[in-house]
PAZAZA-802963 format. One record per residue (C-alpha): y, z, x; residue in one letter. Coordinates in steps of 0.2 Angstrom, whole numbers, plus 5000, padded with zeros to 4 digits. Each point is the difference from the previous one (the first is absolute). Layout:
// residues N
YZXA
...
//
This chain:
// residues 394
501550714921X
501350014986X
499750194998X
501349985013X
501349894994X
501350134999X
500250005018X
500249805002X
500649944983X
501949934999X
499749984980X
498750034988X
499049874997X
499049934983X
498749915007X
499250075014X
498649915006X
498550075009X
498249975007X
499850185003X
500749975018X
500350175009X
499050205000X
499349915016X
498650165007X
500650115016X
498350015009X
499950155012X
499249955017X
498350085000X
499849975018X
501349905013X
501450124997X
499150125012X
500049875014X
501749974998X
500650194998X
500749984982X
499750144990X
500149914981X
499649805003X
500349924986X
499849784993X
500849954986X
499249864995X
501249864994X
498549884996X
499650094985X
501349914993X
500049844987X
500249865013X
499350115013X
501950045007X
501250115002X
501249844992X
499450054985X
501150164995X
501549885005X
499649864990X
499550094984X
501950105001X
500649805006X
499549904987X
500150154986X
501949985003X
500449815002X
498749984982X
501250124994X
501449905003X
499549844994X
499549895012X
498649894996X
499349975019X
500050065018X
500149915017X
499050095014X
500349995019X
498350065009X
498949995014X
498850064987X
499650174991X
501849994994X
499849844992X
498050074994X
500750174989X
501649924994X
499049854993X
499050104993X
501150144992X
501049844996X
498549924990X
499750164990X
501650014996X
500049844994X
501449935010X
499749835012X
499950025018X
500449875015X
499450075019X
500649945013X
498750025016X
500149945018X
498549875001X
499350115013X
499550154989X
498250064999X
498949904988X
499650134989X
501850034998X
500449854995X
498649974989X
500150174991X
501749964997X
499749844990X
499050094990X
501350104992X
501749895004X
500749874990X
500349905017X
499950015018X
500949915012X
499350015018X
501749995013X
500149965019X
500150185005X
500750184993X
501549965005X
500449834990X
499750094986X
501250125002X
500949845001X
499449944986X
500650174991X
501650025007X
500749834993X
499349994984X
500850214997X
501649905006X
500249844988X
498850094983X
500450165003X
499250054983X
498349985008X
499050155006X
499349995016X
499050145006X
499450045021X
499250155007X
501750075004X
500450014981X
500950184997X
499150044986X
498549965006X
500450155013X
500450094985X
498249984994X
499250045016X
501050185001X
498750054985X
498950025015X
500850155005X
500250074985X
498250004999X
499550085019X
501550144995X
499150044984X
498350015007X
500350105017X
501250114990X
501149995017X
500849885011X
498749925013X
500649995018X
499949835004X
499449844990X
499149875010X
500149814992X
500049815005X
501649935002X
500149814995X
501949964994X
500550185000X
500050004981X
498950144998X
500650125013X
501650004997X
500050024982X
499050175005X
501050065013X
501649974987X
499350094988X
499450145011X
501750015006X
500550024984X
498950164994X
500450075020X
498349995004X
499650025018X
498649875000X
499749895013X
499849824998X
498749905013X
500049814999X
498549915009X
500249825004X
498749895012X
500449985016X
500249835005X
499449864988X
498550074995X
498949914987X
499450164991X
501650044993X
500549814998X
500350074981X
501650125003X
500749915017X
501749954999X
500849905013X
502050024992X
499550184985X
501149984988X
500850155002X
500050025018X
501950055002X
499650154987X
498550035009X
500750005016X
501650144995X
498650114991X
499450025016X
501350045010X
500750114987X
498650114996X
498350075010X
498949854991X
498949895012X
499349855000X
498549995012X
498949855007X
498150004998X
498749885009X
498549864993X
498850155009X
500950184992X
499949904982X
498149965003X
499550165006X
500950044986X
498949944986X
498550055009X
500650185001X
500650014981X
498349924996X
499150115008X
500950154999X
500849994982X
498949864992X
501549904996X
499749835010X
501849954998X
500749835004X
501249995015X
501850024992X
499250174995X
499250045016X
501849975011X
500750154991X
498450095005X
500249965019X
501650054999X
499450194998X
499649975019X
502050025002X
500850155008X
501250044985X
498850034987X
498650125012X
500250164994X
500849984984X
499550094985X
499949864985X
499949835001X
499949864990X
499349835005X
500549884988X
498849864997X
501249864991X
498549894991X
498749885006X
498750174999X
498349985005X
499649885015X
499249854992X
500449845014X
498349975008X
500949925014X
501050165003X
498150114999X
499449895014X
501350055011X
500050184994X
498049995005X
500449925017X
499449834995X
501349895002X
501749975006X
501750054990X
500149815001X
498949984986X
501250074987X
500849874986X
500749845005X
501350014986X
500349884986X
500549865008X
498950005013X
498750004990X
500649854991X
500249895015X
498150065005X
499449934979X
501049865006X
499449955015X
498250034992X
500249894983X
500849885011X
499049995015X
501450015012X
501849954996X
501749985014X
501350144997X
501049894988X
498749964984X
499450205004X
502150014996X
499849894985X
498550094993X
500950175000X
501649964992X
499049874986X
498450084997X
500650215001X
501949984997X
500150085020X
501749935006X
500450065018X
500549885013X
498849885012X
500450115015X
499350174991X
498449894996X
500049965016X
499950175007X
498750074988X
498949875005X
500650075018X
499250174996X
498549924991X
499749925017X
500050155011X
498950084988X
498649875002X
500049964983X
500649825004X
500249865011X
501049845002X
498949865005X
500949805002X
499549924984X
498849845002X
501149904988X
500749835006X
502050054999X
501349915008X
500450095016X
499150145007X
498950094992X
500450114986X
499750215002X
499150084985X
499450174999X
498250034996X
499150164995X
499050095011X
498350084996X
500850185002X
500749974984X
498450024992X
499850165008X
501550034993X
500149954982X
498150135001X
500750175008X
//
């Protein structure tokens, strides 16, 4: 990546620190570009990456610059693979790192971040800790806090281009990635802008809350409003893609390609399907990390077994379920206590409340009227089911 740093650097810098992050391969489609009329198809495969993420070519450049400015540590605000590649270019570069997640990210997230991080905090919701970020930049300014909308992150990401341009030897005609935050896209389309290039910039997002791409939804992105004059400003889209295009997705590039590609991946493949990229010459898909598919759960419903219900619960669900098992059943309030004593998970009664809503409709619980003597009526606990053995299997 840092064969490119004359085209983001602001300053030369000492250290730079690096985990071989970027030279990501430009895979030529072998086979789909015919059904979609594309004369060059091209993936370029993001996952290849350190952390498995694109994050990475923006956190190497990140935390290469605020080591060279003498800071001892770094505060992270993530739903996730920010606070994974930080921590972990953070950790090699010997600074401390404190990430800040909402409690309920992905497990794996969670726990791979831990790994690496000095400390994690687990927050309410995405929002609070933006909150949490925006007050403590106010009274210690000295502090670095990092979020995905970091502009030298963007600066990092740009060394994508760089790359596709070096390779193809030209200008593509459009570029097809998944839009999360807008980070990604926009630091593209800024930089394409700024060589005149006349690509095209397609952002796929799900279509309705859909549980396969869970990992990049964004109620509020960060940068909606840039997103939003981007947009009116140029000929970029934004497109929507369905649970069904994203499965038939995976199966096509499995078949087809032999790349069985997890679903974030497999969005930007449905969105060939669109009207503005049939009949274009070249075209890159941009697969922005995870690689390979590798969730059983997701493989069951890709081979028509089960139900896009079956995907992961999330971490605190997953909790209340370890919960209700040790303890046999337990009322709302102690499944309350438990998550803020025993896993540090402080979000208010109510939001409990309505995970144990959702664990409900799923069938993975049940609330039953506790047989012990109370005074009053009978107390309301919540009790597993036994679909949550199924479940703790798939």
């Amino acid at each position: 990546m840092w064969r490119w740093s004359k085209g983001f650097l602001e300053q030369d810098l000492s250290y730079k620190i690096s985990l071989k992050e970027g030279s990501t391969p430009l895979l030529r489609s072998k086979s789909i570009n015919k059904k979609y009329r594309i004369k060059n198809l091209f993936f370029k495969d993001e996952s290849r990456n350190p952390n498995n993420l694109f994050i990475d070519r923006g956190s190497a450049y990140l935390i290469s610059l605020i080591k060279n400015r003498g800071f001892r540590s770094v505060n992270i605000i993530s739903r996730g693979d920010h606070a994974i590649s930080l921590a972990t270019y953070a950790r090699r570069a010997n600074l401390k790192s404190f990430a800040i997640l909402p409690a309920d990210t992905l497990p794996y997230k969670i726990y791979r971040t831990m790994l690496v991080a000095s400390k994690v905090k687990l927050v309410e919701d995405f929002e609070h800790a933006l909150n949490i970020m925006r007050y403590y930049s106010k009274i210690s300014p000295e502090r670095i806090y990092i979020s995905p909308a970091d502009p030298y992150l963007m600066n990092g990401y740009q060394t994508i281009l760089f790359e596709i341009l070096y390779e193809l030897k030209k200008p593509p005609d459009a570029i097809i990635l998944p839009v999360g935050d807008g980070a990604l896209m926009i630091s593209l389309a800024i930089l394409a802008k700024k060589l005149d290039l006349k690509t095209m910039f397609i952002g796929v997002r799900s279509k309705g809350e859909s549980p396969l791409l869970s990992e990049i939804r964004s109620e509020k992105p960060l940068l909606k409003e840039y997103l939003d004059e981007l947009l009116r400003q140029t000929d970029h889209e934004i497109i929507e893609v369905s649970d069904e295009m994203i499965l038939e997705s995976i199966r096509e590039m499995s078949r087809e390609e032999a790349l069985p590609i997890d679903p974030v991946n497999a969005s930007v493949i449905a969105a060939l399907h669109s009207e503005h990229v049939e009949g274009l010459e070249d075209v890159i898909v941009l697969f922005t990390g995870g690689g390979l598919l590798h969730d059983p759960a997701v493989m069951k419903i890709v081979l028509k077994e089960e139900k896009t219900d079956k995907i992961g619960l999330g971490f605190v669900k997953e909790k209340i379920l370890e919960i209700l098992l040790e303890e046999g059943g337990a009322p709302v309030y102690r499944v309350w206590r438990i998550l803020e004593t025993t896993y540090g998970v402080k979000i208010s009664l109510r939001t409990v409340y309505n995970h144990i809503k959702d664990l409900v409709n799923k069938g993975l619980i049940e609330p039953v009227l506790s047989d012990e003597e109370t005074p009053g009526r009978p107390r309301r606990i919540y009790m597993v089911t036994d679909k949550i053995f199924y479940y703790l299997m798939r």
